[in-house]
Steps between C-alpha positions, in 0.01 A plus 500: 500500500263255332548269229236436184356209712371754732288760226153564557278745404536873677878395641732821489860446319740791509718464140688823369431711840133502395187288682330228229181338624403174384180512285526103354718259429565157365748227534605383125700135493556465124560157365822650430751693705489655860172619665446894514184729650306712294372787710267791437669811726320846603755755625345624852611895440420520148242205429685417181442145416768288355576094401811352655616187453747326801669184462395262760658486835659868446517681836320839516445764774156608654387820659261503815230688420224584764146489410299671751111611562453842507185787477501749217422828685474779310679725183701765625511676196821347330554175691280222627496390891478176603527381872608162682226360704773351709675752577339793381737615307447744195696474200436755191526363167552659140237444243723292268592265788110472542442422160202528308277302753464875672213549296313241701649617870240581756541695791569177819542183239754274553753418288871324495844703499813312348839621659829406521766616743193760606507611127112496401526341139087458424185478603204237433160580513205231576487323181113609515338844600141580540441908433215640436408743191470831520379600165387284195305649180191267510534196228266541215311188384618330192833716445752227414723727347764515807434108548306539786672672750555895609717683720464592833654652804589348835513635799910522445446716230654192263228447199452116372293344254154381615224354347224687422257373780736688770362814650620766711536400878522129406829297685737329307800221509778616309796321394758759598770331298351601183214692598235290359120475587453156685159560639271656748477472860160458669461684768 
């Protein structure tokens, strides 16, 4: 159990049999009545966001959730298989607990798996990813029309938005949150 004194960011709460992460939150002391916390809360199954307010002081219960290093090894065909580099265990896991950051997986990266009670609940890639393109139309000089940028294909098979100076067999860093060009990589 932890009271509203002990919030920060990424703590687990269990409310309603379901697992809330803390996103943000602020202690409010109006000039007038009691003191409350605003919080922003992601479910951990769903990622659902909601705002829930708790009067101060109010006890609440947390959930242990394990955050451990592990190695993306391959596809199987249906499920992705990740392994401990502890223990070298291998856990498979469904593409909707993987999320959309599958599109940026590579074959030995490393990445974070959430559980709790040796439930997997989610899995964070590096916030950054360098991949290199496999094909890219070349950009033609002066066309503004698409605001300077063009699609292209990683090595994934996930296409982003480039700019037009990006060839084919250049590396990348890729924010795999949203997918977004960041730069390129000298190699």
């Amino acid at each position: 159990m932890a009271t509203t004194a002990d919030f920060k960011n990424g703590l687990v709460l269990k409310m309603e049999g379901q697992l809330w992460q803390i996103v943000e939150f602020q202690h409010v002391k109006p000039g007038k009545g009691p003191a409350f916390v605003r919080t922003k809360l992601k479910n951990v199954t769903t990622g659902k966001n909601v705002d829930k307010t708790f009067n101060a002081g109010v006890k609440v219960e947390t959930a242990t959730v394990d955050r451990r290093d592990m190695t993306y090894l391959y596809n199987d065909g249906s499920d992705y298989v990740f392994m401990d580099g502890e223990t070298f265990d291998q856990i498979s896991l469904t593409p909707e607990l993987v999320g959309d950051g599958a599109r940026f997986l590579l074959e030995n990266m490393s990445v974070q798996v959430s559980t709790h009670d040796s439930e997997p609940l989610s899995v964070e890639l590096p916030v950054t990813v360098e991949l290199e393109v496999t094909h890219t139309d070349p950009g033609l000089q002066g066309d503004r029309s698409t605001g300077g940028t063009k699609p292209a294909t990683v090595e994934t098979g996930a296409e982003v938005q480039v700019p037009l100076f990006i060839n084919t067999g250049d590396k990348l860093k890729i924010d795999s949150r949203d997918g977004s060009y960041l730069g390129r990589v000298n190699s």
